[in-house]
KEKOL-920156 format. One record per residue (C-alpha): x negated, z negated, y; residue number from 1. Coordinates in Angstrom, 2 decimals, m for minus. Last residue first. Example, Ala and Ser with C-alpha at 12.3 -4.5 7.8 and 13.67 -1.06 7.14 Angstrom:
PAPA      px      pz      py   n
PAPA  m13.67   m7.14   m1.06   2
PAPA  m12.30   m7.80   m4.50   1
// end
This chain:
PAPA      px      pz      py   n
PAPA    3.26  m23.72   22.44 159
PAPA    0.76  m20.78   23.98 158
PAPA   m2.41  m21.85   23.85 157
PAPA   m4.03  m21.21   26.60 156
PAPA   m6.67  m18.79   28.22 155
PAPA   m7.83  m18.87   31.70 154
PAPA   m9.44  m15.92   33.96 153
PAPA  m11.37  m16.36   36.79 152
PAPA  m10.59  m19.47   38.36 151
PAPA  m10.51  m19.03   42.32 150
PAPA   m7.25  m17.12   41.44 149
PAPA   m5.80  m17.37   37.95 148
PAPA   m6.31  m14.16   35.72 147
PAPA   m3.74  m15.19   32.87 146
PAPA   m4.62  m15.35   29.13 145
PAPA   m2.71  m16.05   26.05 144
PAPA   m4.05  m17.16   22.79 143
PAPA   m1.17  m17.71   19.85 142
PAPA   m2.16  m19.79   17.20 141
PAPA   m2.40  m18.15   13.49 140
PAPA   m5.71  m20.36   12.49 139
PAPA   m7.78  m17.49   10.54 138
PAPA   m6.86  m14.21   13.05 137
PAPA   m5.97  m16.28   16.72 136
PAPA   m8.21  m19.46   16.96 135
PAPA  m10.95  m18.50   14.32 134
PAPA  m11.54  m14.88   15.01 133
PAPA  m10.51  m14.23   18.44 132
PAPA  m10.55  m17.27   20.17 131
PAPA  m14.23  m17.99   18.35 130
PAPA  m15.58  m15.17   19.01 129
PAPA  m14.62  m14.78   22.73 128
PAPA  m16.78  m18.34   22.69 127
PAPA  m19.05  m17.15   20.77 126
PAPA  m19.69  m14.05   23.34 125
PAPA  m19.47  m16.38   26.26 124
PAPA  m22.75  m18.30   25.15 123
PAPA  m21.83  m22.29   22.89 122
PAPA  m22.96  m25.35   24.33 121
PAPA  m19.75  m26.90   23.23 120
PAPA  m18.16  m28.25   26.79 119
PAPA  m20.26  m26.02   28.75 118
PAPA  m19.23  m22.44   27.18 117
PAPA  m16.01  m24.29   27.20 116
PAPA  m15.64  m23.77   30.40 115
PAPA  m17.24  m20.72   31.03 114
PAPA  m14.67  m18.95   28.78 113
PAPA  m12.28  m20.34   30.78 112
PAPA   m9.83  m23.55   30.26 111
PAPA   m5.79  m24.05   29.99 110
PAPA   m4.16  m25.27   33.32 109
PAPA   m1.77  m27.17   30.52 108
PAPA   m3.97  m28.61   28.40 107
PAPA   m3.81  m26.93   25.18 106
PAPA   m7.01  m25.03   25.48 105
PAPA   m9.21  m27.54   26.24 104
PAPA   m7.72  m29.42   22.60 103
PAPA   m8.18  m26.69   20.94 102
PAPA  m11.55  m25.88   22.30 101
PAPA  m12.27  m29.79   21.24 100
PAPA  m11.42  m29.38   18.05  99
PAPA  m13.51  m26.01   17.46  98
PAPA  m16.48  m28.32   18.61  97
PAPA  m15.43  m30.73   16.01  96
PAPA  m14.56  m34.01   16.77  95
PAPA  m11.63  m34.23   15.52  94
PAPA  m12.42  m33.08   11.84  93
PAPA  m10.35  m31.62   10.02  92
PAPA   m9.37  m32.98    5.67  91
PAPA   m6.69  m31.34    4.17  90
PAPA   m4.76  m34.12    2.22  89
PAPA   m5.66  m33.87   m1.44  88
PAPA   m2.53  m33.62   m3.29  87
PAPA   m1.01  m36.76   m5.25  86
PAPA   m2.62  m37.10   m8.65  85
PAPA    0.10  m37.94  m11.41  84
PAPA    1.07  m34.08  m11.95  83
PAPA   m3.10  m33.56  m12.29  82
PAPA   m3.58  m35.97  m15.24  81
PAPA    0.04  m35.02  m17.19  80
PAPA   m1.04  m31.43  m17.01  79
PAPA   m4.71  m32.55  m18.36  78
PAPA   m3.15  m34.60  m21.28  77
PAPA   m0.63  m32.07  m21.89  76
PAPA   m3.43  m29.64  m22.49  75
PAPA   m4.95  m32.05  m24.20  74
PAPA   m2.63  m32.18  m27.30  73
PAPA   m1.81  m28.59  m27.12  72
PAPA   m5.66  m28.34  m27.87  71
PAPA   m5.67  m30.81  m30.45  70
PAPA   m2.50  m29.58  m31.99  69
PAPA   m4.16  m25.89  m32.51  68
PAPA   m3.30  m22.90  m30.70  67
PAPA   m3.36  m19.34  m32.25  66
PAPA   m6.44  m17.33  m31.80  65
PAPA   m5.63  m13.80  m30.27  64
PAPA   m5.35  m11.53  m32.91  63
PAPA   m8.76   m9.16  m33.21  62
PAPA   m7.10   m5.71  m34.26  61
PAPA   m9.95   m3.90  m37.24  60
PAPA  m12.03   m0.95  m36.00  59
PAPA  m12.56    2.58  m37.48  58
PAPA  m11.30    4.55  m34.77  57
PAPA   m8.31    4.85  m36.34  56
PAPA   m7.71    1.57  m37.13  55
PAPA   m7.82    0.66  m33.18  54
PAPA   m6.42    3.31  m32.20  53
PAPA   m3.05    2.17  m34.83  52
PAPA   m3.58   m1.10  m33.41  51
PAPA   m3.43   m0.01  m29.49  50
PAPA    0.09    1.33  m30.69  49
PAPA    1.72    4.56  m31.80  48
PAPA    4.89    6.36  m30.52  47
PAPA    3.04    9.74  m30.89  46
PAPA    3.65   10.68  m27.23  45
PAPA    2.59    7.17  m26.18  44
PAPA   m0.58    6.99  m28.84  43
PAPA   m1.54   10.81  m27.12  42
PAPA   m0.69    9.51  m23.27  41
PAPA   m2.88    6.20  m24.39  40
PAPA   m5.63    8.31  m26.09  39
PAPA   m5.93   11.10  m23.15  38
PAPA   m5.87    8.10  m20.96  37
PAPA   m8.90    6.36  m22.54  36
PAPA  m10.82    9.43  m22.94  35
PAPA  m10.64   10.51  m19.21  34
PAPA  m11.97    6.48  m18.23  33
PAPA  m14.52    7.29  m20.40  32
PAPA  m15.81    9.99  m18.53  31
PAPA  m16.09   14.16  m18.89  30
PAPA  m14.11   13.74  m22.74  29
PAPA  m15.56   16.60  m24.90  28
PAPA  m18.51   15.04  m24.78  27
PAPA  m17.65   12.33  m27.73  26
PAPA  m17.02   15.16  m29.69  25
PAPA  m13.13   15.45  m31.52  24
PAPA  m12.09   17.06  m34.42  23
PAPA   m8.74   18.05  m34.45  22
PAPA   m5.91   16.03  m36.61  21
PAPA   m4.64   14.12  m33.16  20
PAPA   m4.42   10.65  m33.98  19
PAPA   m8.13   11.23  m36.29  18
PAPA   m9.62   13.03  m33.31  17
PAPA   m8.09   11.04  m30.52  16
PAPA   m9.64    7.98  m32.97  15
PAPA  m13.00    9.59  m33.23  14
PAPA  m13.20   10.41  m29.55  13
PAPA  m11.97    6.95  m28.33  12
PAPA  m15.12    5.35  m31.01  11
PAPA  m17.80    7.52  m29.33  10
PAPA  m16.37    6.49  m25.75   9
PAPA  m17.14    3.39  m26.79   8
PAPA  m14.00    0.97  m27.36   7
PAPA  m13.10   m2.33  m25.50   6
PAPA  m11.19   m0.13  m22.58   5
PAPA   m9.05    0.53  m25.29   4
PAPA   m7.89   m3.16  m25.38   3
PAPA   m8.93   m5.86  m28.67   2
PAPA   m6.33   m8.41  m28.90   1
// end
């Protein structure tokens, strides 16, 4: 079905002007968005439809097309196809750098940024990066740092 928003804001002035019995100008309306809700408020006061817009401003409805057999018929093909897949398993990878922070960051006397710095070759700022972004915002685990002496400060995941 054709919307409002479908129409020129030549074609919203004519029908406001034929719904409304004034003559209408295309400028009289500032933007098109103004025309279309001066014609829905006017078709909702009036009780009218998109249809009866639509006839006024001298366009026919376009019904959505109806559905055939053969498309019914593979739509239930396709719906049958994907109910008999099993999910996809999400696939990580072990031996990813971001793996192995996990994994440092699990132990229990946790790791500092300097240590895994060293581990995955990465500079401090990537590494706050990564416990910040990736760890705490994407993954959802819960960071937690202490300031251990003759360590610096350690971060763990807290379990």
């Amino acid at each position: 079905m054709t919307a409002l928003s479908d129409l020129t804001i030549a074609e919203l002035a004519a029908a406001y002007g034929v719904i409304a019995g004034i003559p209408m100008l295309p400028r009289s309306f500032n933007t098109k968005t103004k025309a279309i809700n001066r014609l829905d408020s006017l078709l909702s006061q009036r009780g009218l439809t998109i249809a009866d817009a639509l006839q006024a401003a001298g366009r026919e409805p376009v019904e959505a097309p109806t559905r055939t057999a053969d498309l019914e018929a593979a739509v239930t093909a396709i719906e049958q196809t994907l109910a008999a897949e099993p999910p996809r398993a999400v696939k990580s990878r072990a031996d990813s750098k971001q793996a192995q922070v996990i994994a440092m960051l699990r132990r229990p006397q946790g790791a500092t940024i300097t240590e895994i710095a060293a581990a995955t070759g990465w500079q401090a700022h990537t590494v706050r990066g990564v416990l910040a972004g990736a760890l705490k915002k994407k993954l959802g685990l819960t960071v937690t740092s202490e300031k251990v002496e003759g360590r610096g400060r350690t971060y763990r995941i807290a379990t």
